[in-house]
DRENVOMAR-208651 format. One record per residue (C-alpha): x, y, z; residue number from 1; residue in three letters. Coordinates in steps of 0.25 Angstrom, whole numbers, plus 2048, in hexadecimal, padded with zeros to 3 digits. Layout:
N
@px = X, py = Y, pz = Z, nr = NUM, rest = ALA
...
end
This chain:
305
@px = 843, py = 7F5, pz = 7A2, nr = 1, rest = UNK
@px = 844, py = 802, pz = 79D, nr = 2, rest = UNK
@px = 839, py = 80A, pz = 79A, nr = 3, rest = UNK
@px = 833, py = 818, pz = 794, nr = 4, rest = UNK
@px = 824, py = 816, pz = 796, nr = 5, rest = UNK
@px = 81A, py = 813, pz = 79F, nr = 6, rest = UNK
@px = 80C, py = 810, pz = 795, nr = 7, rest = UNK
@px = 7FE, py = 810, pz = 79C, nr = 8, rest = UNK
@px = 7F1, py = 815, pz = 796, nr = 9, rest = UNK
@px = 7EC, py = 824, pz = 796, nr = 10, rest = UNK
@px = 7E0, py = 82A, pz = 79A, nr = 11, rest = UNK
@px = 7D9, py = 828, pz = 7A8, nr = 12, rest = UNK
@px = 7E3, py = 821, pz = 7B1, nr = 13, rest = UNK
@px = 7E1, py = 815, pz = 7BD, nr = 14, rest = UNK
@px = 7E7, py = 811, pz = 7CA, nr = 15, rest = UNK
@px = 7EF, py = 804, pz = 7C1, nr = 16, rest = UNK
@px = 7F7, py = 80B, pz = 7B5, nr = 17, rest = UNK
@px = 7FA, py = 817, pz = 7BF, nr = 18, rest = UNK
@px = 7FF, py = 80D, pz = 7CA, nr = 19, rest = UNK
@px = 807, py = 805, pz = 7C0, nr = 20, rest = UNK
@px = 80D, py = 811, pz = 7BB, nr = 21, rest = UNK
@px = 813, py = 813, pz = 7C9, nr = 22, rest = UNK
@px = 818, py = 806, pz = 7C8, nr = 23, rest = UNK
@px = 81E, py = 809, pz = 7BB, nr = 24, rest = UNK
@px = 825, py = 817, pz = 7BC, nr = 25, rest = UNK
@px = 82B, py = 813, pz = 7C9, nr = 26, rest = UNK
@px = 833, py = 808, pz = 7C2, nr = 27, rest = UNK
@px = 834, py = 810, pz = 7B2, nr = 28, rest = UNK
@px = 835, py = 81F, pz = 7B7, nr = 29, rest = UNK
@px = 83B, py = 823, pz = 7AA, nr = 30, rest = UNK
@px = 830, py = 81E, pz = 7A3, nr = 31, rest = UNK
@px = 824, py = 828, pz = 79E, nr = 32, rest = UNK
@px = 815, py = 824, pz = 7A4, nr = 33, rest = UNK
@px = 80E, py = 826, pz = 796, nr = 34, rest = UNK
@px = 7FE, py = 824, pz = 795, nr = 35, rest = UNK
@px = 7F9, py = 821, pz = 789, nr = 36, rest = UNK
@px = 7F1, py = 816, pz = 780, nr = 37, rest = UNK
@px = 7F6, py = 819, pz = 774, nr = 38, rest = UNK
@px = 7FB, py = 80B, pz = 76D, nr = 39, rest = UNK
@px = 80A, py = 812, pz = 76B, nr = 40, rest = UNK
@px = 80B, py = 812, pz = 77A, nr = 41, rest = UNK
@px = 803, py = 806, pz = 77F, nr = 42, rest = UNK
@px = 80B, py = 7FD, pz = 775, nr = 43, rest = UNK
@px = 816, py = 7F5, pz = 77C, nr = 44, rest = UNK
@px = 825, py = 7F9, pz = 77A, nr = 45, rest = UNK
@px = 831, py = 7F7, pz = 782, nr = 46, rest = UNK
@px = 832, py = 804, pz = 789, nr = 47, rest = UNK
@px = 823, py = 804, pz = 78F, nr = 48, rest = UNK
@px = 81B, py = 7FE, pz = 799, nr = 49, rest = UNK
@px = 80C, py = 7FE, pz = 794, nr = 50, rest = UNK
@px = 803, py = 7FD, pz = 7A0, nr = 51, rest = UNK
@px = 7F3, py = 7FE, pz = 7A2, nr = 52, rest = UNK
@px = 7F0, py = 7FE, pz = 794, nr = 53, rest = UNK
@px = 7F6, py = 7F6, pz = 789, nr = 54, rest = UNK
@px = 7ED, py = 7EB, pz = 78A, nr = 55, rest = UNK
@px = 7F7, py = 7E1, pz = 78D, nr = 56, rest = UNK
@px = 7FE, py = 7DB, pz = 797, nr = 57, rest = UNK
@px = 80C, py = 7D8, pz = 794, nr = 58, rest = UNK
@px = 817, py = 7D9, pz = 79C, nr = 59, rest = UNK
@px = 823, py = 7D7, pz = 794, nr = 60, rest = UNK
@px = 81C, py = 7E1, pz = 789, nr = 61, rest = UNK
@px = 819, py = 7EA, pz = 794, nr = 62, rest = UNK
@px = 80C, py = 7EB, pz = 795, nr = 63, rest = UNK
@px = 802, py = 7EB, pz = 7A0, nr = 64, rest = UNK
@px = 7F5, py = 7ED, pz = 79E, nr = 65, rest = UNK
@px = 7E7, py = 7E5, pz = 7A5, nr = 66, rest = UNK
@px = 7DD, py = 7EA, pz = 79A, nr = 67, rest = UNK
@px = 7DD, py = 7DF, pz = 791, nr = 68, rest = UNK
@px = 7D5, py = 7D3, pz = 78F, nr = 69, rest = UNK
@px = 7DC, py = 7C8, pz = 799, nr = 70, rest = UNK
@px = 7E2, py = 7D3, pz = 7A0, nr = 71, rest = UNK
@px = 7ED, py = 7CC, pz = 7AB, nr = 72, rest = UNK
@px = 7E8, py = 7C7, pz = 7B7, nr = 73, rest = UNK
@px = 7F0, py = 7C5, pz = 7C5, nr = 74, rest = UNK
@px = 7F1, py = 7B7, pz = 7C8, nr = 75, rest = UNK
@px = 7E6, py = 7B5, pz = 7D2, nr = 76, rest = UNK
@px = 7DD, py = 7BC, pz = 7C4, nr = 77, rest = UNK
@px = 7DD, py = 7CA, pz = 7CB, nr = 78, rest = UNK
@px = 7DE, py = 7D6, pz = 7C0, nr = 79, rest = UNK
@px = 7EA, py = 7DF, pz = 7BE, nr = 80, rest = UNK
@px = 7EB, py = 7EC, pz = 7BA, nr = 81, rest = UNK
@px = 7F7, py = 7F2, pz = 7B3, nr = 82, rest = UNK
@px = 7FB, py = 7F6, pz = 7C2, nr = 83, rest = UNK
@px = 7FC, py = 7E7, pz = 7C5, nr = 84, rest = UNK
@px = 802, py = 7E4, pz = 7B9, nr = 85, rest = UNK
@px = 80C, py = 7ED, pz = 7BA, nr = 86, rest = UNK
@px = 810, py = 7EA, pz = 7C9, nr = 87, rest = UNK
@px = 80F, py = 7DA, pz = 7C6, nr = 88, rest = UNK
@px = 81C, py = 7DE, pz = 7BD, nr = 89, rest = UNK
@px = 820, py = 7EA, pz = 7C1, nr = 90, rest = UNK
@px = 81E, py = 7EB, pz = 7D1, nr = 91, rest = UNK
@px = 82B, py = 7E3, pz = 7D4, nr = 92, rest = UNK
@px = 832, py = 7ED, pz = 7CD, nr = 93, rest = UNK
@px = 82C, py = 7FB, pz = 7D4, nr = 94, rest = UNK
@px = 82D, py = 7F4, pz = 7E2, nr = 95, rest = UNK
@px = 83D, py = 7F4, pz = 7DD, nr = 96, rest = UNK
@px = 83C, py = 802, pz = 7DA, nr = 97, rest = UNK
@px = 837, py = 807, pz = 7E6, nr = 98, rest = UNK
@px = 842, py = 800, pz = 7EC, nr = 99, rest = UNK
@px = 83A, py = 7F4, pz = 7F4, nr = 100, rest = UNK
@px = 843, py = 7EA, pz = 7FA, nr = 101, rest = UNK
@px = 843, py = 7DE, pz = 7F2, nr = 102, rest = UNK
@px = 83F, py = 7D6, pz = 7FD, nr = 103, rest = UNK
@px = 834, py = 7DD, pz = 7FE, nr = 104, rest = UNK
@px = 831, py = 7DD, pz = 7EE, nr = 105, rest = UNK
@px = 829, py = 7D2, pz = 7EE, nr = 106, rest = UNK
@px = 821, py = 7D3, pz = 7F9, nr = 107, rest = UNK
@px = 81C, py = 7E2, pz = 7F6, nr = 108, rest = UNK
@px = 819, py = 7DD, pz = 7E8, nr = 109, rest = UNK
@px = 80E, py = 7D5, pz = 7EB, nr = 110, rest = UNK
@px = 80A, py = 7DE, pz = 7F6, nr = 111, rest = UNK
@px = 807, py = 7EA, pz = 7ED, nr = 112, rest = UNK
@px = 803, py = 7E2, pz = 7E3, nr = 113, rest = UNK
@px = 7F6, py = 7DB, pz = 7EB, nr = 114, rest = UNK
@px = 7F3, py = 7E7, pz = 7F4, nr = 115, rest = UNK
@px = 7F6, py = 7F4, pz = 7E9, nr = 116, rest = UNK
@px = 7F6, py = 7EF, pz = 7DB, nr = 117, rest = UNK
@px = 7EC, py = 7E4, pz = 7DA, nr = 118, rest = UNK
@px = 7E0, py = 7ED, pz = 7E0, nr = 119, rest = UNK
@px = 7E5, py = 7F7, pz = 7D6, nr = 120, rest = UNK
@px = 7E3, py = 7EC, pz = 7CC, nr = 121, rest = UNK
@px = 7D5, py = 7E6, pz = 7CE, nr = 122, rest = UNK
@px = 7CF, py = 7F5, pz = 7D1, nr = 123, rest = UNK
@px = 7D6, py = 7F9, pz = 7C2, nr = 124, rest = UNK
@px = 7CF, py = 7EC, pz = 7BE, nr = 125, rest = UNK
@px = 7C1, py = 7ED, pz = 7C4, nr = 126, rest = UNK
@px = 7C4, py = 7E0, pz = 7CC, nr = 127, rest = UNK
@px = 7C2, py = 7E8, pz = 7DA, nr = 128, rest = UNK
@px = 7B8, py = 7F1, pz = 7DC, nr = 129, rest = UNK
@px = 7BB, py = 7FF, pz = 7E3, nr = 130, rest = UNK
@px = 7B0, py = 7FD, pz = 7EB, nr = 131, rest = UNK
@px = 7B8, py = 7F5, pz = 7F4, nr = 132, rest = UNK
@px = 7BF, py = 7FF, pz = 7FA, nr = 133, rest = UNK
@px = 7B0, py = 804, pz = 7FD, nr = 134, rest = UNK
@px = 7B0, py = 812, pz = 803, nr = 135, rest = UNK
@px = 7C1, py = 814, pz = 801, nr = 136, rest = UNK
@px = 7BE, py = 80F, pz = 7F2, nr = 137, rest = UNK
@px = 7C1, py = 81D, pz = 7EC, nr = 138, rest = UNK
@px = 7CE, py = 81D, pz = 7F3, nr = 139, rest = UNK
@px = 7D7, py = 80F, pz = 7EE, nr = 140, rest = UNK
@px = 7E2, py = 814, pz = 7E8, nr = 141, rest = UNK
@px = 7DB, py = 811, pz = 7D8, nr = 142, rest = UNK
@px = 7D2, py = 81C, pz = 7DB, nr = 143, rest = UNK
@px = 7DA, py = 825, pz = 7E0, nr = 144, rest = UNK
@px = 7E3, py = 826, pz = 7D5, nr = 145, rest = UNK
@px = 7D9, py = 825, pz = 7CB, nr = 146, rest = UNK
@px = 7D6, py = 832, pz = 7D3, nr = 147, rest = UNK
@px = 7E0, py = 838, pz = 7CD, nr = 148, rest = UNK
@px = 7DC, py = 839, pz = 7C0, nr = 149, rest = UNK
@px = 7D5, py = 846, pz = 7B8, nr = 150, rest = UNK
@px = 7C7, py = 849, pz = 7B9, nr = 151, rest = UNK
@px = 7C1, py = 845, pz = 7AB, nr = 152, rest = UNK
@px = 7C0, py = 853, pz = 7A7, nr = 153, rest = UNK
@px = 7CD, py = 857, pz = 7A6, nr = 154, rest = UNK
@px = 7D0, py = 85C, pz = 79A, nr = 155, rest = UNK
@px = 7DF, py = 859, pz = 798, nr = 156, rest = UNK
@px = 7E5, py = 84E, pz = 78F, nr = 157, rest = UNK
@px = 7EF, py = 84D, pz = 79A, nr = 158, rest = UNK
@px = 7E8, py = 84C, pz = 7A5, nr = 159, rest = UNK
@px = 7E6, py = 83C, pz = 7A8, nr = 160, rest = UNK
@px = 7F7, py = 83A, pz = 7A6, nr = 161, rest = UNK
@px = 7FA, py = 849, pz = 7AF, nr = 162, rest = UNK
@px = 7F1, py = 840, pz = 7BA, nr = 163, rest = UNK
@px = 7F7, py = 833, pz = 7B9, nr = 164, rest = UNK
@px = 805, py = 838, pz = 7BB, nr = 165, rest = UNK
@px = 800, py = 83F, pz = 7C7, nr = 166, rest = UNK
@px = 7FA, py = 832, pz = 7CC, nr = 167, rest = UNK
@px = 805, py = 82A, pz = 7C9, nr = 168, rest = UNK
@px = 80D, py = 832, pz = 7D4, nr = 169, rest = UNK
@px = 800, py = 82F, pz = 7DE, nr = 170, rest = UNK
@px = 800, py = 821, pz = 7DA, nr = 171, rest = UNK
@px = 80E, py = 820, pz = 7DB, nr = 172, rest = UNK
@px = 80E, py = 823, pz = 7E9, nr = 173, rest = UNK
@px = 803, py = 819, pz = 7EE, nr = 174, rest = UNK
@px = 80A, py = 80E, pz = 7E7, nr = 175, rest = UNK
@px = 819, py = 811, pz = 7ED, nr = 176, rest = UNK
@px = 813, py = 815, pz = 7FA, nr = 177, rest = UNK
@px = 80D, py = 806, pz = 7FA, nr = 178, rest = UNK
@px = 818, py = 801, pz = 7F7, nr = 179, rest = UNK
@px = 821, py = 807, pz = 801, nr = 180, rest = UNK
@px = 816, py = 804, pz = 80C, nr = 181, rest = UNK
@px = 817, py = 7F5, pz = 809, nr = 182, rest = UNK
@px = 827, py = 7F4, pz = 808, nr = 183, rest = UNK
@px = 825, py = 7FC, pz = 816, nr = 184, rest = UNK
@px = 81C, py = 7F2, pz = 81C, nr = 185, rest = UNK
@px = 827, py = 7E9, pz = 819, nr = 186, rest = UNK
@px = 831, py = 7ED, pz = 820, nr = 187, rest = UNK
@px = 827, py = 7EE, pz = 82B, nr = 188, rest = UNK
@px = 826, py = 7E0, pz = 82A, nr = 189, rest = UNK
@px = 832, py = 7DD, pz = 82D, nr = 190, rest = UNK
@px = 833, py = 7E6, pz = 83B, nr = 191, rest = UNK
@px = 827, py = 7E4, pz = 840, nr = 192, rest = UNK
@px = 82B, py = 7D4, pz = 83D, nr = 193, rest = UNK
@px = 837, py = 7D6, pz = 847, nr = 194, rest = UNK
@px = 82F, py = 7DE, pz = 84F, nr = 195, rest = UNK
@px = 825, py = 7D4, pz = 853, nr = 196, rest = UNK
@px = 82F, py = 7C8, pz = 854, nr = 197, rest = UNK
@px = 836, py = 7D1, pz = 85F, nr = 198, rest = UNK
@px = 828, py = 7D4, pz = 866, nr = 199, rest = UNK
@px = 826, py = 7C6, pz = 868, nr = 200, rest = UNK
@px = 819, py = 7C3, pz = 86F, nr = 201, rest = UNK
@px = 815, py = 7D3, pz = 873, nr = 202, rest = UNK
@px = 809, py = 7D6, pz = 86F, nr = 203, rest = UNK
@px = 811, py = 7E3, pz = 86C, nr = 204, rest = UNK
@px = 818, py = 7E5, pz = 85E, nr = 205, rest = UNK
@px = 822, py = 7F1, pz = 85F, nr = 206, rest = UNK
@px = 827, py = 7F8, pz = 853, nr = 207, rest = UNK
@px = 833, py = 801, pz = 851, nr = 208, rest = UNK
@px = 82A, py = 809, pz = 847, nr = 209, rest = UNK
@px = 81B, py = 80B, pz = 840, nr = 210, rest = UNK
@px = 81A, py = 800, pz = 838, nr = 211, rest = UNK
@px = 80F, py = 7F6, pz = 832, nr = 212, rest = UNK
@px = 810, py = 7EC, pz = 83A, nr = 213, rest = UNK
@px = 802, py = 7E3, pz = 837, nr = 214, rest = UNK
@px = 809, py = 7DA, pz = 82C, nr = 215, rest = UNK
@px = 816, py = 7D6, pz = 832, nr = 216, rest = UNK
@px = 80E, py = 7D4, pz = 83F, nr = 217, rest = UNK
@px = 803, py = 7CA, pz = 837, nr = 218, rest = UNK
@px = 80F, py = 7C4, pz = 82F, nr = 219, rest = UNK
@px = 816, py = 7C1, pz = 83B, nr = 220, rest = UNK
@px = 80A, py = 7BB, pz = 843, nr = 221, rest = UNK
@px = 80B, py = 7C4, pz = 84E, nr = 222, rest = UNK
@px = 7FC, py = 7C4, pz = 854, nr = 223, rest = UNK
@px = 800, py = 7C5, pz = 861, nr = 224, rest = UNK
@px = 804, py = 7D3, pz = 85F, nr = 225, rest = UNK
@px = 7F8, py = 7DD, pz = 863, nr = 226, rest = UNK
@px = 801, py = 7EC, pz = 860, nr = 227, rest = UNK
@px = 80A, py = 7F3, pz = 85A, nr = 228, rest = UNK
@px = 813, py = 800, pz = 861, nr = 229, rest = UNK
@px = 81E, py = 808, pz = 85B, nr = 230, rest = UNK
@px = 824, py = 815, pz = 85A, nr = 231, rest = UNK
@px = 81E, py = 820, pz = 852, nr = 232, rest = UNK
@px = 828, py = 82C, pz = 853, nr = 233, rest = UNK
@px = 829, py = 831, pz = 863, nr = 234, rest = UNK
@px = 81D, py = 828, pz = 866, nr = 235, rest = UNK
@px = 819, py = 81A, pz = 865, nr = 236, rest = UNK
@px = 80E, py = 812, pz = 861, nr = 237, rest = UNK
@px = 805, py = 806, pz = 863, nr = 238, rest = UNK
@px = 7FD, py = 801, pz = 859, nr = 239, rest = UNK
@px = 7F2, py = 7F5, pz = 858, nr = 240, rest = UNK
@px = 7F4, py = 7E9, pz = 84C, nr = 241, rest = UNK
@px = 7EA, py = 7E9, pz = 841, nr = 242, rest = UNK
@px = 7E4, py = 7DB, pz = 841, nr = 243, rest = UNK
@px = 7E4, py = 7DB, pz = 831, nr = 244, rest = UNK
@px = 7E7, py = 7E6, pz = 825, nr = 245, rest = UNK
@px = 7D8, py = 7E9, pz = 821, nr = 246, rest = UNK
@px = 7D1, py = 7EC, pz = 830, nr = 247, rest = UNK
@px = 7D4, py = 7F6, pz = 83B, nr = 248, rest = UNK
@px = 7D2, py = 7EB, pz = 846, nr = 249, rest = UNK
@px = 7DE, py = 7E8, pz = 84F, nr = 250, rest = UNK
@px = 7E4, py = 7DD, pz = 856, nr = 251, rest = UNK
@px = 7E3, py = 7E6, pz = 861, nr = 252, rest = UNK
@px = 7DC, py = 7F4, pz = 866, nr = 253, rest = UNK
@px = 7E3, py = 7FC, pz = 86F, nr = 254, rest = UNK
@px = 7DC, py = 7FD, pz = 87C, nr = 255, rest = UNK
@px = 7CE, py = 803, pz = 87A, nr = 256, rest = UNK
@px = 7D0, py = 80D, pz = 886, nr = 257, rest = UNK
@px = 7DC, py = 814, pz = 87E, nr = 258, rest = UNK
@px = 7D2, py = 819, pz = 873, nr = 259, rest = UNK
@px = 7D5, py = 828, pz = 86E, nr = 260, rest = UNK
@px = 7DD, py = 82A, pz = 87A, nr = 261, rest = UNK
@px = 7EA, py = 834, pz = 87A, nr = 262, rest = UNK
@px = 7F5, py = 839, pz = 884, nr = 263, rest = UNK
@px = 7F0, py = 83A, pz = 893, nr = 264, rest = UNK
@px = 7E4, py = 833, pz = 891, nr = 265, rest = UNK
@px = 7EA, py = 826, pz = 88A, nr = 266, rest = UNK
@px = 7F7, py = 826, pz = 893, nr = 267, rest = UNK
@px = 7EB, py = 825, pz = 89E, nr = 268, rest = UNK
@px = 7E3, py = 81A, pz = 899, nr = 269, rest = UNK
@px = 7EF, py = 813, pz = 896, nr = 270, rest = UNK
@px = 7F7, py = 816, pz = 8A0, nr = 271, rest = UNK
@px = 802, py = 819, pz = 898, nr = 272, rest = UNK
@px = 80C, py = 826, pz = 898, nr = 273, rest = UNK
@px = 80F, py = 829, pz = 88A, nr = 274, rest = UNK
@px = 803, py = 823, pz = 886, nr = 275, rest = UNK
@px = 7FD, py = 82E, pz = 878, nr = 276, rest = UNK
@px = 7F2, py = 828, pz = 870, nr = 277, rest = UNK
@px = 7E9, py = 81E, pz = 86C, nr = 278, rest = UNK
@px = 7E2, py = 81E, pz = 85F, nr = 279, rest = UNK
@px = 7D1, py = 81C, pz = 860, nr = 280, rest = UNK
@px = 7D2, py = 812, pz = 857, nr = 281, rest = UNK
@px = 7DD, py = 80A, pz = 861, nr = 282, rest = UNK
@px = 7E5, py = 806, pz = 858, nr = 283, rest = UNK
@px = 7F2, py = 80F, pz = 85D, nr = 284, rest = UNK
@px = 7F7, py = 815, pz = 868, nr = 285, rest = UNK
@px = 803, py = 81E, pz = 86A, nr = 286, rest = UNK
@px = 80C, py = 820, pz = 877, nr = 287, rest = UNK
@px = 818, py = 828, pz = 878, nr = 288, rest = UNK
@px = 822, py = 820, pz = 87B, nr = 289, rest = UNK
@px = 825, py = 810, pz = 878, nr = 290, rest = UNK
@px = 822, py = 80B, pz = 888, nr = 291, rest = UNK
@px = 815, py = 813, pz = 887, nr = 292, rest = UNK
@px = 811, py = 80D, pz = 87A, nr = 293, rest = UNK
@px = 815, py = 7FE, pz = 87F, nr = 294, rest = UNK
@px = 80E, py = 802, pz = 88C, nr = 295, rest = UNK
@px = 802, py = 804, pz = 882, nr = 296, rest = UNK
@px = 805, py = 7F7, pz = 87A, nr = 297, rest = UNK
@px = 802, py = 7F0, pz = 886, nr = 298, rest = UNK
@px = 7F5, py = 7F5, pz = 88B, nr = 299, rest = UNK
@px = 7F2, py = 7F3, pz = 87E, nr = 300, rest = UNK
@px = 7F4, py = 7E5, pz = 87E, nr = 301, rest = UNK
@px = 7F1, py = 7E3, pz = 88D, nr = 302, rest = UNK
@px = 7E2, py = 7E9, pz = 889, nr = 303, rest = UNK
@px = 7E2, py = 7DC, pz = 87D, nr = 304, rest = UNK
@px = 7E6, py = 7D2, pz = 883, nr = 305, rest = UNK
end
């Protein structure tokens, strides 16, 4: 498909029809952003896509909008905004773009799509309050971007499309960030998979490299292992397992008596040369070499079990 316009409403802009527009130049970026409502423009023609406004939904017409009366619903009844609307047929597409392995395609899509997009699309829509986020409420992404936009009293016809190119470039970076972080944590997987299998029954994962590690490790059904150690530039690390993605509690501390403790005074109540830091929050500890940092590994364990 060719195309030489990208059609979405003028005036104030939100979180939805700037996101989707990052979805949209990325695969069309000959194509010219153009905000307006006049009918000219909001009228389907073969070399347009018409989204956020339009008050339709119609794929083949090009068309996706979510303001109309039986406006379209996901399958389990949840809301879509034009964002979801435009990743449900569009998202494949981008992850090709960005050069996602097609193994991956799949499984990114609907990743992105539950954990990104669909919170976009019930805040656009009123269906989840922002007072969930409590305190952090000013800071999800929807509010920052819409952040971004002129104070009422600017007194420039232009202003409201000057900003939304602006945030497009903002926007654009929080989305392909996310993306890259979850093809990333795929090829984890896959390392941190073998790495496990040739741990065996050590309480110990080692890793060639900082990497996240929790979903392999719970995918895997590894709850034998209590800690993580592996090199992070001339030093090396040892790290504790998160018990879940929404809490801070571990499988296992690292012994309470290494708390805040650097250098000589955590080689001497460890006992171990090379031995350079524990965090307060005993969660990570760092050794200068890969004995001492095993040798740590296993008072760690030794002080659990």
């Amino acid at each position: 498909m060719s195309l030489s316009y990208l059609v979405t409403h003028s005036g104030g802009f939100h979180a939805d029809e700037l996101l989707s527009s990052v979805v949209l130049t990325r695969l069309y970026p000959e194509a010219r952003i153009v905000r307006s409502r006049e009918e000219c423009w909001i009228t389907p023609a073969p070399d347009r896509v018409i989204y956020d406004v339009g008050r339709a939904y119609d794929p083949e017409a090009g068309v996706f909008d979510h303001h109309q009366k039986d406006a379209p619903l996901r399958e389990d009844g949840q809301p879509y905004s034009s964002f979801g609307l435009i990743w449900r047929h569009f998202g494949r597409d981008y992850l090709q773009a960005l050069s996602v392995p097609q193994a991956d395609i799949e499984d990114i899509y609907a990743s992105f799509d539950s954990s990104f997009v669909l919170p976009v699309d019930l805040m656009d829509n009123g269906a989840l309050d922002p007072s969930v986020a409590g305190p952090l409420a000013d800071l999800t992404l929807p509010a920052l971007l819409e952040t971004l936009k002129p104070p009422f009293d600017v007194d420039d016809p232009n202003a409201d499309d000057r900003a939304f190119l602006e945030a497009l470039g903002v926007a654009r970076s929080f989305v392909e960030a996310a993306i890259s972080r979850k093809a990333a944590r795929l090829r984890a997987e896959a390392m941190v998979c073998g790495a496990i299998a040739k741990a065996g029954t050590s309480r110990i994962l080692e890793l060639p490299q900082g990497m996240p590690f929790r979903s392999a490790i719970e995918k895997t059904g590894a709850d034998h292992l209590l800690f993580v150690i592996h090199p992070r530039g001339t030093d090396w690390t040892l790290t504790t397992i998160r018990v879940g993605g929404d809490t801070f509690d571990n499988r296992a501390d690292l012994p309470a008596a290494w708390a805040g403790l650097t250098d000589g005074a955590l080689e001497e109540v460890t006992g171990v040369n090379g031995a350079k830091f524990c965090h307060n929050g005993r969660f990570i500890a760092v050794a200068n070499s890969r004995e001492a940092i095993l040798r740590m590994a296993d008072l760690a364990v030794a002080d659990v079990v």
